[in-house]
Structures are given as structure tokens and as C-alpha cells.
N, C-alpha and C positions, 0 to 999 in steps of 0.2 A: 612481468609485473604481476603480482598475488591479489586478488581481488577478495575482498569480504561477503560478497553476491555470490551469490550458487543456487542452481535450479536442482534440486535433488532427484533421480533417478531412479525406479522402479526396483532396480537391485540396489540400490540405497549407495553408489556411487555421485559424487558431486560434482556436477558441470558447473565450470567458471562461468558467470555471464560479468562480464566488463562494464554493468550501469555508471560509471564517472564520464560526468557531460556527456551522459546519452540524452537525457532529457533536460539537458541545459539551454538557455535562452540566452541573447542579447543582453537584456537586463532580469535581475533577481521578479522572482514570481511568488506567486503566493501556492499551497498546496494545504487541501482539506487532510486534517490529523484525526482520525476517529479512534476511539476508545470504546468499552464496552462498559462503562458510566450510566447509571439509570438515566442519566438527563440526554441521551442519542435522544428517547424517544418526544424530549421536548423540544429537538432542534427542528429544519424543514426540511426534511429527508428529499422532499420532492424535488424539491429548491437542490441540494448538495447532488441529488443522481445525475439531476440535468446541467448541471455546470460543467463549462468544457475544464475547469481544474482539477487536477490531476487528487486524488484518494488516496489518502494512506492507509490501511486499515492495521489493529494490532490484536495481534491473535483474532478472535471468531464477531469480532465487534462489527456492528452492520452488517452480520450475514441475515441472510432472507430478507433485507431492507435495500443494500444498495453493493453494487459489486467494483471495487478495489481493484485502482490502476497500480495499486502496490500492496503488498502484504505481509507481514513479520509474523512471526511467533517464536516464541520458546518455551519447551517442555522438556524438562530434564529426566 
């Protein structure tokens, strides 16, 4: 099975990581979606670090603020 998850590698080789229902539950959950939006810094960061749900962050948003149980980018 071809997964879309990849941990990228120092010689710049891609490892498959298989995330489908790695982090699935019983019932659907809720998960923080962070963007790099002027208004992060109106939200409760404090509040969002300490939450046991799960973080998504996209590209470099919420760095130095709070650190991302997942993370995307793209730069072409």
C-alpha cells in the first residue's frame, strides 16, 4: 500500500511512515489546525500548548509559540 506520509531523510531519501488510523479513535475527535494568520497571536496559545489535542501546524506557523503533534509544508 503507497502512503502520502513520508519522513524525509538526510540524503534526501523518503521513508513511508503509514499515519492511516495511527491516531484514530473510537469516535471522531476534534484536532487544533494552526496557520501562520496574524490572529495565532490573538488566540490562547497557552490554552492550545496544554491541550491533550493533537496540533497541526502548516509550514512555520506556531513556531517559537507551541510545538506540533503534526506538521506539513510546501516549498517548491
Amino acid at each position: 500500500m503507497n502512503t502520502v506520509f513520508y519522513r524525509l531523510n538526510t540524503d534526501q531519501t523518503e521513508l513511508p511512515v503509514p499515519l492511516e488510523n495511527l491516531y484514530a479513535g473510537p469516535t471522531p475527535s476534534a484536532c487544533w489546525l494552526i496557520g501562520g494568520g496574524p490572529s495565532l497571536r490573538q488566540l490562547p496559545v497557552d490554552h492550545i500548548r496544554d491541550s491533550p489535542i493533537p496540533r497541526m501546524c502548516i509550514n512555520l506557523s506556531g513556531s517559537r509559540l507551541l510545538r506540533p503533534t503534526f506538521w506539513t509544508s510546501y516549498d517548491p
